[in-house]
Every structure is written in structure tokens, then in C-alpha cells.
N, C-alpha and C positions, 0 to 999 in steps of 0.2 A: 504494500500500500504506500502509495507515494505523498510525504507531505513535505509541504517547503516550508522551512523554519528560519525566520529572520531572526539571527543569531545577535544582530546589534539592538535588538530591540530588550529594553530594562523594565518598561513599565508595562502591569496587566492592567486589565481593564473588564468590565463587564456588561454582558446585552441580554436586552431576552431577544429572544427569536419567534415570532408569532406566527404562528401555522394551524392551516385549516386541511385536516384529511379528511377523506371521504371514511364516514362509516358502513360498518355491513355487508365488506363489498370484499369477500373474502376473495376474489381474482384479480384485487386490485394488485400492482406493483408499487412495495414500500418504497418511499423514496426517504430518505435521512437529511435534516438539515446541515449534519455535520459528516456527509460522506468523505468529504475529502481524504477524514484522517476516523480509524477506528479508534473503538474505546479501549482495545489493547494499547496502541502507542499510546491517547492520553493516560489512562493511566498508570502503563507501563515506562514509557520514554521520556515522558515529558513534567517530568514535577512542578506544582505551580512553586511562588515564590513563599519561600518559610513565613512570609508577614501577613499573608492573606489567609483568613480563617472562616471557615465555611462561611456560603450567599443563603438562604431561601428565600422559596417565593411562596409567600403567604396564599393569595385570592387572586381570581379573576373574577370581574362582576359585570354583566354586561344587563343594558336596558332593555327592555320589550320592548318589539318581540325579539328571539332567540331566533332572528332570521337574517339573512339577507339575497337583497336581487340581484341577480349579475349585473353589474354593468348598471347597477342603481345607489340609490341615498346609501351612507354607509351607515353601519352601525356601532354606539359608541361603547365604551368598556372603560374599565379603570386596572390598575394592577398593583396591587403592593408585598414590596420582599421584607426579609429580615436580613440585616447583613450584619456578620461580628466578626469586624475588620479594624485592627489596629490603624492603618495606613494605609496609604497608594494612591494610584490614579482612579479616582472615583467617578467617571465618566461616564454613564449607560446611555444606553439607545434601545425603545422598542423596533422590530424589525417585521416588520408583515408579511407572512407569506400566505397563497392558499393553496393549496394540494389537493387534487384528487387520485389517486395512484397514480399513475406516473406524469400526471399535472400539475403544473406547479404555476405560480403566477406571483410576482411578487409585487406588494402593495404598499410599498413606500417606506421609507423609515423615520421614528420620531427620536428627535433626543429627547433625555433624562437625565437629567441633574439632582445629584442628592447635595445641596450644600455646593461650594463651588468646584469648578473641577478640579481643578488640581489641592482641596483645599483638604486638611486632614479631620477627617470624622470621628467621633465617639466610638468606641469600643463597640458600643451597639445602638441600632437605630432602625428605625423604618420607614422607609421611603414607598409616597401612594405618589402615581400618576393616574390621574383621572380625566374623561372627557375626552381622550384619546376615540379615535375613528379607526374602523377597517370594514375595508372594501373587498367587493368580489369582482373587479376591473377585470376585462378581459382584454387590456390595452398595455401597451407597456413592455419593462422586462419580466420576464417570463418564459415558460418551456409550456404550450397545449393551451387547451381550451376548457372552461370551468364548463359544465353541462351541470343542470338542474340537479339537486338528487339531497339525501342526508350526509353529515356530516358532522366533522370533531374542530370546533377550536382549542388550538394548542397553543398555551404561552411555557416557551423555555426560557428558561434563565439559565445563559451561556456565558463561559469566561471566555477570554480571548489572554492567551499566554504565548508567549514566542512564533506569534502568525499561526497559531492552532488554537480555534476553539473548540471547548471544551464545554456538553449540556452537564448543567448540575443538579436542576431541577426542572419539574415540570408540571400543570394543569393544565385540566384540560374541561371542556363545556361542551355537549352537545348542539349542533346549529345546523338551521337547514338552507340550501341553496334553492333557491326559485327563480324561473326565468322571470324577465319585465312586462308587462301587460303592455297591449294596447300598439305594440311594434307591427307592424307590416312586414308580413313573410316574403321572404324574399327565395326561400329555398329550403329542400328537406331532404333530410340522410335517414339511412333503414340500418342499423345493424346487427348479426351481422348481414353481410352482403350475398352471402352464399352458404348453406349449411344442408346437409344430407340426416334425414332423420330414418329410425327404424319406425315398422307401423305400430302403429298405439303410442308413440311417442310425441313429448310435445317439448316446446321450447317458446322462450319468450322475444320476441322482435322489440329494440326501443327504435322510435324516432324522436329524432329532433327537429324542432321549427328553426331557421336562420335569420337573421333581418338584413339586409344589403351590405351592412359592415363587419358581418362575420358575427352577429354575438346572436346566444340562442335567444329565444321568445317564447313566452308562452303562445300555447296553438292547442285547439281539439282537434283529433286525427279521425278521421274514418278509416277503417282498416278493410281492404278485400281482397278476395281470391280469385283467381282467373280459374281454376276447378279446386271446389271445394270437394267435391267427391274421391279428392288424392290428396289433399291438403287442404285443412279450412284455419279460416283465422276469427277469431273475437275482438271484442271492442276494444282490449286491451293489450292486445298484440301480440297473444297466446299462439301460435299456431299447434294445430292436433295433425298427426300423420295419418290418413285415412285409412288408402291403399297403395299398395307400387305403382310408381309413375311418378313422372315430373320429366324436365322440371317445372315449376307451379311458381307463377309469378304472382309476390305478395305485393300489396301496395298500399301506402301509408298516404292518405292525402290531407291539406290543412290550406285553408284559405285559397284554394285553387292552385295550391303545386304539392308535387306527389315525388316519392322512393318508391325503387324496390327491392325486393331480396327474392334471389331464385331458391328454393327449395323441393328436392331430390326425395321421394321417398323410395327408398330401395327395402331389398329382402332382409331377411333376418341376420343371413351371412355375407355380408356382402365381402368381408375382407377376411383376406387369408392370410395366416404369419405363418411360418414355418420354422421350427427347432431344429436344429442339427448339434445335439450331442457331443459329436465326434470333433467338431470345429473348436477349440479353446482358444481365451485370450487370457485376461489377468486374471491375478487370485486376488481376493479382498483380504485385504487386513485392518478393517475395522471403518462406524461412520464417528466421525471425530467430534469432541466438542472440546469448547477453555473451559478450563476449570474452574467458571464463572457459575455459583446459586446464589449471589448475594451475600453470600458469607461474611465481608467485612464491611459492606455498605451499607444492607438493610438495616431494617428496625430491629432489632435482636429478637425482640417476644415475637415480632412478626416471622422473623426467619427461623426460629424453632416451631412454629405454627405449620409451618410450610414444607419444608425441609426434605421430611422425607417422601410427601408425597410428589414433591420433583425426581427427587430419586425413583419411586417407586413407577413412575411416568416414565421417564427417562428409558428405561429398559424393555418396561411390558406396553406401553405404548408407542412408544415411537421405534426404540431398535438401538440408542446408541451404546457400544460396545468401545469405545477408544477413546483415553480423555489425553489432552494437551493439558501438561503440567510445566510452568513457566520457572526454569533455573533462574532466578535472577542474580544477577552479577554480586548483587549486595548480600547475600549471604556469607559470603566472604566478609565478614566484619566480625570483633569478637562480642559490640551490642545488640543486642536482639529487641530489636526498636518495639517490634509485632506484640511482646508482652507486654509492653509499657503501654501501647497504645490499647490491648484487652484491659487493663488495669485502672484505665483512663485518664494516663498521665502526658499521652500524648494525644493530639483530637489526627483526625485521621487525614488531613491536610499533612499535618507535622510529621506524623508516620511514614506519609509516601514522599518525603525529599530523602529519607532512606534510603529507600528501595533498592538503591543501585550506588549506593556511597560505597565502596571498595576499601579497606583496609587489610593489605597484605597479612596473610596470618605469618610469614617470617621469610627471610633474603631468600633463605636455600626453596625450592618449589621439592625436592625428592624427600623432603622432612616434613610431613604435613606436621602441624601445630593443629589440637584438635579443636582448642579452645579459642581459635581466630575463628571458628564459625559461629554464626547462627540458625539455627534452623526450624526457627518457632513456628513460620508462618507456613512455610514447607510441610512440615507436622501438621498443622492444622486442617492444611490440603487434603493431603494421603488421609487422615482421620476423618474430615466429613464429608471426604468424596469417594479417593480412588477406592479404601477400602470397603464403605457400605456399595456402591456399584459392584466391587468384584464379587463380595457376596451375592448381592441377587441374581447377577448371570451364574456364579457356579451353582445355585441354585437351581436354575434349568439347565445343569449341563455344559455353559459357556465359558469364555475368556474372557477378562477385561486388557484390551492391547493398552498400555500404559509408556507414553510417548513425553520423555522429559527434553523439553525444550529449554536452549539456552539464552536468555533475555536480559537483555541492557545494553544488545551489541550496541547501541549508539552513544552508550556515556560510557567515558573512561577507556582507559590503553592498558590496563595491567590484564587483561585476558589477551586482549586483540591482538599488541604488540609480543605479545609472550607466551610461546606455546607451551613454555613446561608448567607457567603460571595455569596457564587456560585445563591445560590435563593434569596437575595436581588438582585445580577445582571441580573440576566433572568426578574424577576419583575418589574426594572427600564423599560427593552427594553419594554415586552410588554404597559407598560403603558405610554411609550409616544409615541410607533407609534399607537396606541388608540387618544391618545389625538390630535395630529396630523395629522392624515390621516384618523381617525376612521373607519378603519381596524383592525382585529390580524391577527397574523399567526394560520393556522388551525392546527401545528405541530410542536412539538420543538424537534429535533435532541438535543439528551444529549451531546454528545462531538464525534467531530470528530476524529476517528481512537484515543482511547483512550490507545489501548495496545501501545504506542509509548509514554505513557505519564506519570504523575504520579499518572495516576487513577485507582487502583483497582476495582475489578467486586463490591465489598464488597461497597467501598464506591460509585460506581455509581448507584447503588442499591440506597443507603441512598440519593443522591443527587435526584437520581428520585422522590421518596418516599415524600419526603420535596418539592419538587418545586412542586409537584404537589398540594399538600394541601394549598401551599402559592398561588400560580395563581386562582385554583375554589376560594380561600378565597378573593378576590381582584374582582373576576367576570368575569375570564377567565378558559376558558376548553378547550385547545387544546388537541390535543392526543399525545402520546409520542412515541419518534423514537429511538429506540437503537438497541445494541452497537453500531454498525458503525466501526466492526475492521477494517484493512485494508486488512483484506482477511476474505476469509468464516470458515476457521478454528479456529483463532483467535477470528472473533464472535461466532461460535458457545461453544467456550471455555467461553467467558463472561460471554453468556446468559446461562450457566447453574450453575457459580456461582452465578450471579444475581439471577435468579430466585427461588434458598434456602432461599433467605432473605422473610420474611413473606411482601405479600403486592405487590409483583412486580408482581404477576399472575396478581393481578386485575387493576393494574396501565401502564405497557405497553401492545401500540398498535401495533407497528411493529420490527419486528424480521430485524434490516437492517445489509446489510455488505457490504464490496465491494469487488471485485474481483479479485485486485491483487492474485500474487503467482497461484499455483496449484490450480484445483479446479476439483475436481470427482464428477462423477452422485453422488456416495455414502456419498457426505458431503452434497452437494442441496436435496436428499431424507432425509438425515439427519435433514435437516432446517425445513421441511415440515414437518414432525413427528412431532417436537417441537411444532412448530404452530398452529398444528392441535390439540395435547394436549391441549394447553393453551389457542385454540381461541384465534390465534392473527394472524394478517397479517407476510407476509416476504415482504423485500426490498432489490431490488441491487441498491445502490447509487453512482456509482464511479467506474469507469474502463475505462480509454482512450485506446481506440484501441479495445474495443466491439462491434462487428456487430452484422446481423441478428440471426447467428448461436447462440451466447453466448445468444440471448435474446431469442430464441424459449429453449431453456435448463433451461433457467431461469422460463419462465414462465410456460411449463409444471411439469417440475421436483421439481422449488424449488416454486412453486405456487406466483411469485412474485406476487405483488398488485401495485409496485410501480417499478420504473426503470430509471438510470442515465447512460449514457454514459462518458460526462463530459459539457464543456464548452459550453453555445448557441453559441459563436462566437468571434475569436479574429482576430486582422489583422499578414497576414501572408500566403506568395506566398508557400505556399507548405501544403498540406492536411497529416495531420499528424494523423489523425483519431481519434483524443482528442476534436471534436470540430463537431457542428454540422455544422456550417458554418465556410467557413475561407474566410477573405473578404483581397484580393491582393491590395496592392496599396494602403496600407493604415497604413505605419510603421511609426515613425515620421518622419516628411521631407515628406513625401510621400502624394499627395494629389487626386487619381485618382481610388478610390475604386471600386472594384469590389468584388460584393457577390457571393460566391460560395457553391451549397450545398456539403457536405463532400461527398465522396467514399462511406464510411459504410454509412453515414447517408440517402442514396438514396435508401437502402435497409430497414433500420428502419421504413423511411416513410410509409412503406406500414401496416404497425400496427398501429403507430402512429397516422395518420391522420385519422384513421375512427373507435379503440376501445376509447369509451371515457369515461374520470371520473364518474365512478357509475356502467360502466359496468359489466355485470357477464362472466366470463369466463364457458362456457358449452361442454357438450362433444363431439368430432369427431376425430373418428378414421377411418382409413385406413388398406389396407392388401397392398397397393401397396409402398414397399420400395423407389421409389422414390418421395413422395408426404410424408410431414412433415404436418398437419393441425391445426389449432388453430380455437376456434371460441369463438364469447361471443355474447350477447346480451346486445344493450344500454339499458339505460334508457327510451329512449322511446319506446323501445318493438323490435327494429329494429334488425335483425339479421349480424353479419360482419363475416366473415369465410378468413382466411388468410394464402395460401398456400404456403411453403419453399417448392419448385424445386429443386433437383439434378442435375436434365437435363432436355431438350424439352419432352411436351409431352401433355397427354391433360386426364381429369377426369369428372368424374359431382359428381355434390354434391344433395345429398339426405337427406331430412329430415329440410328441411326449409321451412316457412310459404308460404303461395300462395303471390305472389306480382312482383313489376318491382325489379329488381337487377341491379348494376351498377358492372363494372368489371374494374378494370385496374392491371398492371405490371411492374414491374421492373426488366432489368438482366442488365449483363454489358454492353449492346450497348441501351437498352431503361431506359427512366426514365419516369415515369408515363405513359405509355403508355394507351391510353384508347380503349377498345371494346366495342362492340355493348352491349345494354341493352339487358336483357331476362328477358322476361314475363314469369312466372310459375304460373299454375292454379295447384287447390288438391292438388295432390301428385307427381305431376313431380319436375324433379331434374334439376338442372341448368348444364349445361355443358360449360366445358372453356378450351383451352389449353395456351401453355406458350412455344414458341419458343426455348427456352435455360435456362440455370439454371436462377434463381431469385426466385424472391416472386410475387405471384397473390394475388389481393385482390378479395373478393365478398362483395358487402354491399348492403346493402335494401335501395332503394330511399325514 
């Protein structure tokens, strides 16, 4: 993940960021107002300054009604925080945006002055801006077009530290968007534009009204069918599938102009996928999360409240088998900040200017000093994650793949510049959580997103090369995880100057990246090449805001083995698609949690929970463009085949072993939905449909 840090910059500052998402709109795409930079680097990389002591934000309060019109009068709100801030640049600004999944519109920004700017404040204080306005402009900068519909006001309260801001809080209000009355239709859209149904099936058509300038309008539609008797539509823009045929031209009309959508009713089977067994690609090793439940952030009664029904979620719902555990560089210190800040001697600002403070445990690196460590928060980890996860999969039989990753590459030179320094500290970790929990990690991540740091490909090479001789010498063999750019071009730039150093063919196991920035078929082909060359696995570890789409590109094109979205879970009333869980009701102060599975995460599940660690990925293809398939075989011989939909419609699959088959579904109005089992004897083929775009599973009972 790429973030640019103006390194001359001394003074923070703080804003809210005011945003409007659409609610209910489980297909919508998250968009983050802070994508630039994840919550790993804030709050792994980037410490604010020692002087600034947590912001909130108290209230947002907005007048009646709880609405606005696009492109009409705005509506006005007030907002006030609590800040307990010694000093700094006291400067705020509200900042407007409004969002509808992947719409965005930005609505002007207001300043906010608490006292003067540069003037130094009270210890503690509270700042109301009132009488402030927000609009739903469809004019201006912006990304899309706002269209009618429900929706979320969001005020964050953001810091802004070294050119990266940072949300620290956030409310949020229900609001509804409504087109302007009384416009002159200038134009109408149907969509979608083209959709193929099975028969008894039905789906919803929207139109929209235009006015000459591009912004929607209120309009009543008449809705009709050119043969109802294959396809009829209702007032609402229901269409039912009658019988085979089409295709059946629908049409939306308003004020004398009209859309339309072509609609296909085909058979029952209309698409065919085929399994071939015999064809393999990769083996999975695991779907990954950080080892993010809120643990040091929430509200504590709240996060004991919670806890383990994330865990317990985590595993029997969703699937994930592989946690990302963050070495950080500051363990290397002989203060162990993480108790003092449990104790409440540090506030949790003060904590994380730690994180990554280095102090050599002694000159010599082949004489560890045991007592230059800390490793309280480490402990904390493994205790209320790795280990209750690993239980509940050995419970059913499984693994937890446990992937210690190395973090802080971007502060400090005592690892970066110094290999024996960097492998006495990898060497401490594994051997005391051995000695301690008699565990290892099955994987060591070299350095997280190292092109941001001071590591060259040359010396991570060498650091690979040495930590791995020191750990087999010690009587550990984990496999090794690199680069880990923060995007796929930047790993794939790494790993091929790594892999000129003599020794790194035979020493790494996975090719990892993450998915910031750009990424084309022809760089994930690209990875695959490499791979294939050098017999090793690929990895995506890190992309908030990756759905199912980014993961079926992943897993065919760039053959992943492995796969992260981001965080298992933090507290936080708004699905920001960085997280697999967001649990509401659970910020500090707040003690009334509720677990929620993510948007995209409702669609991962359907891979997740049924290919598992050992699986082979095998092959099936299609002729029917709208059927995407994936299939593997477990471990225990079971065959899982998992279908990305376009749209409603129905297939059978061919070329799977005789047995029971379980099926279930996910689109944006169902989430697991379950069907009838099918028995297939010899050579029959299972057939299944899927109402609306989503993902189908098939798996073998």
C-alpha cells in the first residue's frame, strides 16, 4: 500500500471527514475515506506525536427532516468533539462527502476553529460547530452520480499526521436521498440493461428519471412488456420469468421518454461447467486475517462481551484458518510499554510511539540478552487469538496456518541495516513463543511492505538467506513469505532482484504482495510465471476493500495459495470493507456490541468456509459468460466447486465424483442461503440455479 509521507512536516492537525453511504445495499462497493493508507501503517508505521492525547466526537445532530434532495436546499447539522490535548496545531475543518458505493461526491469543506489556530488549549475542552450545511450536489469534484435511494451520514473525526490521515472516531445518522420534484425529464436508464432469468424467476429492474443537466428527478414510471406471456413486468419493476423465450423487451416510461432492458428466459440448465480432477494448480495454505478483534482499542467490557463470538464466527462461519501476526520491531526493547498501558499508566496514544522504539538488547547479535525483550503484547496476541482459533479448528479436525510477520520495516536501521541484528531478533521470537506456548509459526513474512523502507531486494535477499540457516540451526523450519510490496508491481520488482542472489530459488516459499494501486490481468499472469518457474506458491496479503471479484482474479490468474482481505474484526458502526467483521456498539464508552459480518465479507464466505488448508485447486471451465467457476478438492478427497454469478440463472456441473452434494448462496438480499441436497450417481451432473448475481457454493457432504 502506497503512502506518501511528508517527512518535513512537524505539526498535526485534525478534521472530520463527513460522509454519506448508501445503506442496505449489500452489493454496494465500500469505498474508505482514508484508502490511500491502511489502518495497519496508521497504526502500525506511523505514530502520532507523544503531545497529542486522544480526539472524540461526541454528537451529530441534524434538523428535520433526516432528508435531502439531490441537487436541492441543503440540510443543516451541528457536530461537537471532546479533545484532551495538551498542545499543537489546533486547526479543524469539516469535510463533506457523499457516497453511494462506489459514488462519491464531495460537498465542500468548512473550517473549524477551537480557540485560535495556532493558539494552545486547555487540557480538555469541547468544541460545537453548529449551523453547518450538507448537500447532495451532483456538481463539482466528485467520482459518479448520487441516485435516489436510503442512506448513512457519517461524521469522522480524522487526524492528519505526516501527510497520512488517520479516522479516530466516528457517527453516524441515518438519511434518505430523494430526487427534486417538479424537473423536466429529459431522459431514462433501465438497469440492469441485459439479464437472463430461469423460469419462475424474478428480479427487480430500477429506472431512473434525468433532467437535461445530468441530475436525477423525480418521475412515475409505467413499466411494460413486449410478451408478457415469457416475461411480464409490474408496477414496480418486478419482472417474473414466465416461459422460455426472449428476448422480451422491458420498458420503463416517464413523462414521454422511455428505457429498456432485454430479458432472456432460458431453461433450467442452460450453463454447463465442467470439473476435471486430473488438471491441478495450487495448494491452499490458508484464508488470512491481522490479528485485529479490537483487542486494544475497544471498550474492554465491550470486547469481553464480544470476543469470542468473533472467534467463534470466524471459523464456523466464515472459514478463516490463517492469522497474520505483526513482529514488531519494538519488541526489541527491555520496556514492555503494552503492561503499563493494560495498567493504565500509559493512554494508548502514548503506548503506540513505542511500538517500534528499538533498543539493542546488547553489541554482540550471537549472544541474545533475554531481558532486552518485551513481549507482552505479542503474548496477548497468541492468548486471545492464535491460541483460542487453533482450538476451535482442531476441534473439527483442522490447522491454524500461523504467519509471523515482520513490522516496523519503515522506522529505524538496527534490523534493516543489520542482518545478524534482524536474525538474532526473529530467533528470540520464535524461541520463546516455543518455550511458552510450545507452538511456532508455520511462516515468517520477511518485512512488511519493505519498498517503503530501508530495505533493499539485495539485502532482503541476504536477510532471508541468514534467518533461515539460523532458525533450521536452532530446530525451526518455517517456510518463508516474501516481498510483501504494497502492491503487485512493486513485489514483482523485488522478487526478481531477490531472486539473482544465489540461494533465494531454494529458500523462499511464497511469492506475497498486496494489492494496493493498479493491478492488471498482465502483472497476476506475470506472478504466476515467476512461480511456476521457481516452484513456489503466490500470496495476496492485504487489500481493504477486496471482495469476491478481486479474489476469483486472484486465485485463477495469479494462482494464489494464500489470501488477506484485512482485519478479522474491529469495533465500528459503519462496514468499511477492511474488516471481516465490524462489531457496532463497541467504541470506548460504548458497551452494547453487536457482531456484524462485512458486505464483501458475505460474499468471500462462500470460498472460505468450504476450500480448506491442503486443498488443490482443479480445473473447470465454462462456455457460459455469465458463470465464473473455481473448484478444488480437500484433503479428504471431497470435491467444492464455487460459482461467481453475473446474474440469475441456473447450470449443472459435470464431472464430479458420485455422492450427496450440499449447495448454498449468497447475493445481495440472501446470505447463506441453503438448497436442497442432490444425490448424483456415475456420471450425472448436479444442477443448481442462483436467483440474482452472487456466488453459489457446491460441496460434497
Amino acid at each position: 500500500m502506497k503512502v506518501g509521507v511528508a517527512v518535513a512536516a512537524t505539526r498535526c492537525f485534525t478534521v472530520f471527514a463527513l460522509c454519506v453511504v448508501a445503506a442496505c445495499d449489500d452489493n454496494a462497493t465500500s469505498v474508505s475515506p482514508t484508502r490511500g493508507v491502511n489502518s495497519e501503517i496508521l497504526r502500525e508505521l506511523l505514530p502520532p506525536p507523544p503531545s497529542v492525547l486522544p480526539v472524540s466526537l461526541d454528537s451529530v445532530t441534524f434538523t428535520s427532516p433526516k432528508s435531502l434532495v439531490i441537487g436541492g436546499v441543503p440540510a443543516t447539522y451541528s457536530a461537537s468533539i471532546t479533545n484532551r490535548q495538551r498542545d499543537g496545531f489546533n486547526l479543524l475543518a469539516l469535510e463533506g462527502f457523499v457516497t453511494q458505493g462506489a459514488v462519491r461526491r464531495a460537498a465542500g469543506a468548512q473550517l473549524l476553529q477551537c480557540g485560535a489556530p495556532l493558539g494552545i488549549l486547555p487540557p480538555l475542552f469541547t468544541c460545537v460547530r453548529s449551523g453547518q450545511t450538507l448537500s447532495a450536489a451532483n456538481s463539482g469534484a466528485g467520482i459518479g452520480t448520487l441516485l435516489p435511494g436510503a442512506a448513512v451520514v457519517v461524521v469522522e473525526l480524522v487526524r492528519t499526521h505526516l501527510g497520512v490521515r488517520t479516522v479516530i472516531d466516528a457517527k453516524s445518522v441515518p438519511i434518505t436521498l430523494t430526487a427534486p420534484t417538479g424537473g423536466t425529464v429529459a431522459n431514462v436508464t433501465v438497469s440492469p440493461a441485459n439479464a437472463t432469468l430461469t423460469r419462475g424467476a424474478t428480479m427487480t429492474l430500477t429506472a431512473t428519471a434525468w433532467n437535461a443537466s445530468g441530475q436525477p428527478v423525480a418521475a412515475t414510471f409505467t413499466w411494460t412488456s413486449s410478451s408478457p406471456a415469457i416475461a411480464s413486468v409490474n408496477g414496480a419493476g418486478v419482472v417474473t420469468a414466465v416461459a422460455l423465450g426472449g428476448p422480451v423487451t422491458i420498458t420503463a416510461s416517464a413523462s414521454g421518454r422511455s428505457a429498456t432492458a432485454s430479458i432472456t428466459v432460458a431453461t433450467s440448465t442452460p450453463g454447463t461447467i465442467t470439473v476435471n480432477g486430473a488438471q491441478q494448480f495450487q495448494t491452499m495454505t490458508g484464508w488470512e486475517a491481522l490479528q485485529e478483534i479490537g483487542q486494544a482499542e475497544c471498550d474492554p467490557r465491550a470486547y469481553l462481551a464480544y470476543r469470542n463470538q468473533v472467534l467463534d464466527r470466524a471459523v464456523n462461519e466464515i472459514g478463516i484458518n490463517r492469522i497474520r501476526v505483526g513482529l514488531r520491531s519494538g519488541y526489541e526493547n527491555p520496556t514492555d510499554y503494552f503492561l503499563q498501558f493494560r495498567a493504565g499508566r500509559l493512554t494508548f496514544n502514548e503506548w503506540k510511539t513505542h511500538w517500534f522504539q528499538i533498543l539493542n538488547d546488547n553489541s554482540n547479535p550471537f549472544v541474545t540478552n533475554t531481558l532486552g525483550y518485551n513481549w507482552g503484547y505479542l503474548d496477548y496476541v497468541i492468548e486471545q487469538i492464535i491460541l483460542p482459533l487453533r482450538q476451535r479448528l482442531q476441534a473439527q479436525g483442522e490447522n491454524l496456518w500461523f504467519n509471523l510477520s515482520y513490522t516496523g520495516a519503515t522506522l529505524g536501521t538496527v534490523h534493516a541495516n543489520n542482518t545478524d541484528e534482524y536474525t538474532e531478533f526473529v530467533l528470540a521470537a520464535f524461541q520463546h513463543i516455543r518455550q511458552k506456548y510450545s507452538i511456532t509459526p508455520n511462516s515468517l513474512e520477511l518485512a512488511n511492505e519493505p519498498n517503503f523502507a530501508h530495505w533493499t531486494p539485495q539485502q532482503l535477499a541476504k536477510d532471508l538467506l541468514a534467518v533461515k540457516i539460523r532458525l533450521n540451526q536452532a530446530g525451526f523450519f518455517p517456510e518463508f513469505v516474501g516481498p510483501t510490496g504494497s502492491g503487485i508491481v512493486a513485489s514483482t520488482q523485488y522478487f526478481d532482484q531477490m531472486i539473482a542472489v544465489p540461494g533465494v530459488a531454494q529458500a523462499l516459499n511464497e511469492i506475497s504482495y498486496h494489492r494496493f494501486g493498479v493491478v492488471l490481468p498482465s502483472d497476476l499472469q506475470g506472478l504466476a510465471r515467476r512461480a511456476s518457474q521457481y516452484r513456489m506458491r503466490t500470496a495476496m496479503l492485504e487489500h481493504g476493500g477486496s471482495g469476491h471479484d478481486h479474489l476469483y482474479e486472484d486465485l485463477t490468474i495469479a494462482n494464489v495459495s494464500a489470501w488477506q482481505q484485512f482485519g478479522l474484526a474491529f469495533c465500528t458502526d459503519v462496514d468499511r470493507g477492511s474488516m471481516y467483521f465490524y462489531v457496532s456498539g463497541a467504541t470506548v464508552g460504548q458497551n452494547s456490541p453487536v457482531v456484524n459480518t462485512g458486505r464483501l465479507t458475505k460474499m468471500l464466505r462462500q470460498y472460505f468456509r468450504y476450500v480448506r488448508l491442503g486443498a488443490v485447486r482443479v480445473g473447470a471451465v465454462t462456455k457460459d459468460a455469465r458463470f465464473a467457476p473455481v473448484a478444488f478438492r480437500n484433503t479428504n478427497g471431497k470435491y467444492v466447486v464455487v460459482v461467481k454469478a453475473a446474474n440469475a440463472g441456473s447450470f449443472s456441473v459435470a464431472g464430479l465424483p458420485a455422492g450427496t452434494y450440499g449447495i448454498d448462496y449468497t447475493t445481495a438480499v440472501d446470505y447463506m442461503k441453503p438448497l436442497p441436497n442432490v444425490v448424483i450417481t456415475g456420471t450425472q451432473a448436479v444442477t443448481a440455479a442462483i436467483p440474482a448475481a452472487g456466488v453459489l457454493t457446491i460441496f460434497r457432504r
